[in-house]
N, C-alpha and C positions, 0 to 999 in steps of 0.2 A: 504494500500500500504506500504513497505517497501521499502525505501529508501537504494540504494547500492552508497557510495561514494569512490570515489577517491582521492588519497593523491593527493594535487597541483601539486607535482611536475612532475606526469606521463603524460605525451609525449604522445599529440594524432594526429596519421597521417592518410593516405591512401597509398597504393601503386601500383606499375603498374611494368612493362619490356617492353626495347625499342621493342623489336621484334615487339610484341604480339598491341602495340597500335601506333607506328610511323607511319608505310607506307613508303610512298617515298622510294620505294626501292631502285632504283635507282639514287636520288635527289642530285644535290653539291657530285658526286664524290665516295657517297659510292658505296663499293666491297659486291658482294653474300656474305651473309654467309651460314651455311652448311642447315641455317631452307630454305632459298632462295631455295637453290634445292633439298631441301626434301619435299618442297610442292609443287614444279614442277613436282612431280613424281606422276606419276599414279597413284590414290588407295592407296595412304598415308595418306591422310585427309580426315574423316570422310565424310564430307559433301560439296569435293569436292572444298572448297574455296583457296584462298590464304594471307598472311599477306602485298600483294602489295600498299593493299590503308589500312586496319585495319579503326581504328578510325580515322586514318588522321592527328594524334597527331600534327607530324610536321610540319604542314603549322597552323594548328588550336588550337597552345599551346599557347595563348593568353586570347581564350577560356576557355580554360581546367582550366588556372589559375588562372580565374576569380570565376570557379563555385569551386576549391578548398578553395577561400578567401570567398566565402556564405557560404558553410559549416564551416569554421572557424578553419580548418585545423591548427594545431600546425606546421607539416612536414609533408614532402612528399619525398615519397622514391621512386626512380627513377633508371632504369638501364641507363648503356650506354654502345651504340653498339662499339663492337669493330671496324666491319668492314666501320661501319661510322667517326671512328678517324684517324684508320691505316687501307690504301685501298688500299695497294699494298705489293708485300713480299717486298721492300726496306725498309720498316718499318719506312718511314717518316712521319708527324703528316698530316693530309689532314686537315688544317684549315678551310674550310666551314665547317667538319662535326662539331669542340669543338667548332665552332661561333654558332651552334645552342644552345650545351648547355650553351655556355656562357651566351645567352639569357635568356635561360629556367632557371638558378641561378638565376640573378638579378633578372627577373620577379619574384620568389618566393621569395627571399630578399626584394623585393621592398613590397610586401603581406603580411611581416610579417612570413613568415613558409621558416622553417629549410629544408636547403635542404637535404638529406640522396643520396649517389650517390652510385648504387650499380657495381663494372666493370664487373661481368661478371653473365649474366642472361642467357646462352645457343645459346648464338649467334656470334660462333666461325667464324671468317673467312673464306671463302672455298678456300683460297689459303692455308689457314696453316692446313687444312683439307687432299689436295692434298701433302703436305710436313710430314704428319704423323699423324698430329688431336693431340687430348690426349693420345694415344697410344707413341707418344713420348718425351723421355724427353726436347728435344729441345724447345718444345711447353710451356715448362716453362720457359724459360726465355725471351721467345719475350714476354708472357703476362708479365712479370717484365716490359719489356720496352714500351708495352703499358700502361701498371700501373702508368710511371713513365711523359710519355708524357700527362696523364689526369693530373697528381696532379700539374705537373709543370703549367698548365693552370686553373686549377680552385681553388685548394691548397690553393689560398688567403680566396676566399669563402666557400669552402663546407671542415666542419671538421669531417663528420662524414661519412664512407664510410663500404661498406660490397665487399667481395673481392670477394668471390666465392659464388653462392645459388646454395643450393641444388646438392653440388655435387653429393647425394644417387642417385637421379635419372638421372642424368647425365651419370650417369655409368651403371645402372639401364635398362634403360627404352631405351638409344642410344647403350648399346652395350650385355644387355641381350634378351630382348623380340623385341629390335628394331620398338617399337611403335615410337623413336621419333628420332629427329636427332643427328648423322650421319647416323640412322636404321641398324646398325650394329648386328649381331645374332651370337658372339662370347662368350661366359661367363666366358672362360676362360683368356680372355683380358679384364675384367672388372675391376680386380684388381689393375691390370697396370693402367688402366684410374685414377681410385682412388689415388692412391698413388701420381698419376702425376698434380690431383687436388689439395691433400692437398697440395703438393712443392709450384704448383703456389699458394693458399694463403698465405706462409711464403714469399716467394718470395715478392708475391705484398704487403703483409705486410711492406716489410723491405723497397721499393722503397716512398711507402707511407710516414712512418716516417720519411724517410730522405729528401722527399718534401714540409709539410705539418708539419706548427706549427699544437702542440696540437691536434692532428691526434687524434680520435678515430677508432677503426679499429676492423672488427670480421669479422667471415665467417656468412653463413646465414644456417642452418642445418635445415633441415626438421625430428623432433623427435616425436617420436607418440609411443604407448602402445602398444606391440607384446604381443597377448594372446593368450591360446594355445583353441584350438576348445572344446578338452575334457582331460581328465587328464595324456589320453596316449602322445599329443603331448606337453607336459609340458616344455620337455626337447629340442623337435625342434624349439618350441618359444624362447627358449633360446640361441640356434644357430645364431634364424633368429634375433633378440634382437642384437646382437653380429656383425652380416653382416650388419644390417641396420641402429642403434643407434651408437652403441658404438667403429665400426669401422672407423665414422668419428669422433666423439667424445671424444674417448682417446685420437687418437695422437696430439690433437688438444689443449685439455686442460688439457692431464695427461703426453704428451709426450710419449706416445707406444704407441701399437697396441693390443687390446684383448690379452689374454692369450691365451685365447678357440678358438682362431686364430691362433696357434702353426704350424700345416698344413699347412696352408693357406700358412703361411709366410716363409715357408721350400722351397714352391715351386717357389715360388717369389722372392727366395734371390737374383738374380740379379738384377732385382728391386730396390731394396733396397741399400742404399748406406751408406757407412759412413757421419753424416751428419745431417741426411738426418730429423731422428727424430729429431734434435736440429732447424733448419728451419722451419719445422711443428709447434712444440710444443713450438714459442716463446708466452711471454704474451699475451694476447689480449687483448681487453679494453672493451670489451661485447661478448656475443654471438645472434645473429642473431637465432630466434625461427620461424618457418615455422609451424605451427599447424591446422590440418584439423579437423581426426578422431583418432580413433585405426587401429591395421591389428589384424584381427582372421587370426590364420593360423591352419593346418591340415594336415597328414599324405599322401601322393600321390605317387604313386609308377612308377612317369614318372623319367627314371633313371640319364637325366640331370637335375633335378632339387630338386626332394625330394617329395615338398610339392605343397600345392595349398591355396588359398586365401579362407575362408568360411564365409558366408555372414554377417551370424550374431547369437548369443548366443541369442538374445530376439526375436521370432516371432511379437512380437508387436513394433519393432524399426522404428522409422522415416531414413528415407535417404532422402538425395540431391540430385539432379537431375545430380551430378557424380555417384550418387549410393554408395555415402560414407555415415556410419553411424552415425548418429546423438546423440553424445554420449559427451556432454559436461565435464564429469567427465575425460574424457581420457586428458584434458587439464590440470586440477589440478594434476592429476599423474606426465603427461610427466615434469611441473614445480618441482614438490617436487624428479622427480628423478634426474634433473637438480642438485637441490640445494644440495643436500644429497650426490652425488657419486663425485661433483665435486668444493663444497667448495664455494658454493651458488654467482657464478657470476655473473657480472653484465649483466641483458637479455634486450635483445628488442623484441619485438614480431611483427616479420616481414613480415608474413604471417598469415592471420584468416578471415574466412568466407566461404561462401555457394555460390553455382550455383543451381537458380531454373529455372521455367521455367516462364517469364515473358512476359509482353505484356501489349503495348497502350491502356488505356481505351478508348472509347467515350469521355470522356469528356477531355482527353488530359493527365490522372493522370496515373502512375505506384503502384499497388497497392501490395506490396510484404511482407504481416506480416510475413510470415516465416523466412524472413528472417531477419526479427527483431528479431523474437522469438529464430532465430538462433542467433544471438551476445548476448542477452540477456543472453539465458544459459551461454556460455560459457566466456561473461565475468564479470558473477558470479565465477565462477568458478576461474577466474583471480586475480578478490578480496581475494577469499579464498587462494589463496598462495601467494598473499602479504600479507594479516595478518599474515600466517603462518611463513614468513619470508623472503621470493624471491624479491630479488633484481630485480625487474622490473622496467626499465626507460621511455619507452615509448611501444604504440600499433598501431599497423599499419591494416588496415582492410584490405583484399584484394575482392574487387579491385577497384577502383577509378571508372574506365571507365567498363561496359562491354568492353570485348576485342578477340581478335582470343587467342581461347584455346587450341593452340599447335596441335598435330593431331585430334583434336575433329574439328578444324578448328573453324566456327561462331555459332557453335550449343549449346554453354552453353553460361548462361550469370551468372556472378559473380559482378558485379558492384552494386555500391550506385547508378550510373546514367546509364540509360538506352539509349543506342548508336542505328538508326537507323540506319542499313549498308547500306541503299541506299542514302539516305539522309544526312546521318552524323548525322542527328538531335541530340541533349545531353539533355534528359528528367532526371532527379531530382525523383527518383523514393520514397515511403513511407519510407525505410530505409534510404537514405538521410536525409532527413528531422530529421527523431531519432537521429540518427547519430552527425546532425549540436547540436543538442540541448543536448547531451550529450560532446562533445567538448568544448561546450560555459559553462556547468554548474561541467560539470568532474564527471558526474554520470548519475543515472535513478533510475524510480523508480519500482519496482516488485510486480505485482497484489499477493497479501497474498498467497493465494494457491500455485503459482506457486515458489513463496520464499521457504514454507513448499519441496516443492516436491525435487527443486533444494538440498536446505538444507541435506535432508536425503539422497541424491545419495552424498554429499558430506562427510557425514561421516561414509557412509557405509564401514567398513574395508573389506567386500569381494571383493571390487572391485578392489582394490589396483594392481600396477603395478608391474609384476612379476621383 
């Protein structure tokens, strides 16, 4: 066996989003947000469920913090719902909704684990949806002042916050393909949503600092390896490289926008303000890393789009039961291009892990080795770019609970603990257990072979990230 350790001082969490495990949709006052009635709609969700009861977080977060304090969880990262804070356009603070998290603090203070509080996880109000969504710029400054009415109430306790996740797919996913919410199928207002997300993270940046001693502060970016299918698409990986990494990530931590985005930005110039880049592109104190797979991409002659998604360069590749590839090297890339292009900041890795396909034994166990097998590569992988030099503070595994996974609804499970949706049950699934004893010891150890294998996809230079 080889032993893979960890420096002391790396940060071990789990993480979750109000949406996705609260419930209580209606409970103490909260307002729809726009996931509320994009799952009331027809033929939106995969398998037909809704996020009304989910895990049940919220009556059952006493629970939750209990099986967080067995594992031995350093942190836990947590969204909060907007429309649970601010439930009306008056834009006043709805105190039942921040007495939940006040709760949900202490109880993790009281456990010993740091709380991470993320504001905005896709669960936009549907009042400010009805008043223009991220389509408008005004949408950035009521998040300011929800930004400002969370820090003013927890600011004593919670110092360490992520503003925006995953804006890529926000803009993405709600307003290209409209798989998610608002289901929007504009692509040419995608940009607009973008630009209007990074404001609100400077924005909610600036309200943060000026509430919240000793504030640490970052966005949460979803970064991953764009590889070309074959040698002719070299150049469209490069595009897409550019739309999907490094359009949230220059203006963020280099201050502009791509170059190779010259277009882009010609046709958007109203958009765009004097300003605007200086907002964006102040300090941050970490960046937020969201890390799954890679994207293969490919030449497609559908003339809104370009290109198309291709499965995989290795016939013999494992996937997830998202049907994402199973490619732990794309993690040591996406950190070494991190470190390299932007002067090796300080990361947390706020998203990682697998959705398989799981299930109660007989005997009452969850038996899930892949999905140990899945953390294990990849955070070898993680070891390998901190030796190499990457500023990593902490990892966050996703996801704490299984939970409703957005238009997939309750059909994937991603969790260390296995959630019964009828029952609520909270089963401690095989990777839990790894998990707990990795927290408690800040390592694992690697059956020889599999060290060998990992090792040589490690320093194989063909694989490197364009």
């Amino acid at each position: 066996m080889q032993r893979i350790q960890f420096p002391d001082h790396l940060i071990w969490g789990a993480a979750t989003a109000a949406f996705q495990i609260e419930g209580a949709a209606d409970l103490d006052g909260k307002a729809p947000s726009i996931w509320d009635r994009f799952t009331a709609r027809r033929g939106r969700i995969l398998d037909g469920t809704d996020a009304s009861v989910a895990c049940d977080h919220y009556r059952r977060y006493r629970e939750d913090l209990d099986l967080m304090a067995a594992l031995g969880l350093g942190a836990y990262r947590f969204s909060i719902s907007w429309p649970r804070v601010i439930s009306s356009p008056a834009r006043r603070a709805n105190r039942l909704g921040l007495d939940f998290y006040d709760r949900l603090v202490d109880g993790l203070l009281a456990r010993g684990i740091r709380p991470f509080a993320t504001l905005y996880h896709w669960d936009l109000p549907w009042f400010e949806q009805q008043r223009g969504g991220w389509e408008s710029r005004d949408t950035v400054w009521r998040f300011a002042d929800y930004a400002e009415a969370v820090a003013r109430a927890l600011g004593d306790r919670v110092k360490h916050w992520v503003t925006i996740n995953e804006p890529l797919t926000i803009a993405t996913a709600g307003y290209v393909s409209g798989d998610h919410a608002p289901g929007r199928r504009h692509p040419l207002r995608a940009f607009r949503v973008a630009h209007h997300l990074l404001l609100a993270h400077g924005a909610g940046l600036q309200r943060l600092r000026a509430h919240v001693a000793d504030a640490a502060v970052g966005p949460a970016l979803n970064l991953f390896p764009v590889l070309p299918c074959r040698r002719s698409d070299v150049r469209l990986a490069e595009r897409i490289d550019a739309l999907a990494n490094r359009l949230f990530a220059d203006p963020i931590l280099a201050g502009r926008y791509p170059t190779s985005l010259r277009r882009l930005l010609t046709v958007y110039r109203r958009t765009l303000r004097p300003g605007d880049l200086a907002l964006i592109g102040q300090p941050v104190d970490f960046v937020g890393v969201n890390h799954y797979s890679h994207l293969i991409v490919e030449r497609n002659w559908l003339p809104w789009l370009g290109f198309r998604l291709a499965r995989s360069l290795d016939p013999n590749a494992r996937h997830t039961d998202m049907d994402w590839q199973i490619e732990p090297r794309s993690f040591l890339d996406t950190l070494t291009w991190l470190r390299e292009r932007y002067g090796n900041p300080p990361v947390y890795i706020t998203e990682n892990g697998a959705a398989f396909v799981d299930r109660v034994e007989s005997d009452g166990s969850v038996r899930d080795p892949q999905r140990r097998d899945y953390l294990e590569g990849y955070l070898f992988m993680l070891h390998r770019a901190m030796d190499a030099g990457s500023d990593v503070r902490g990892y966050f595994v996703w996801s704490l609970l299984d939970n409703f996974e957005w238009s997939l609804g309750l059909s994937k499970r991603f969790g260390l603990i296995h959630v019964d949706y009828r029952s609520l049950r909270r089963t401690p699934k095989l990777s839990a257990r790894w998990y707990a004893d990795v927290c408690r010891t800040g390592g694992f150890d690697l059956d020889d072979s599999l060290y060998r294998s990992l090792l040589d996809t490690a320093l194989d230079d063909s694989l490197e990230l364009i």
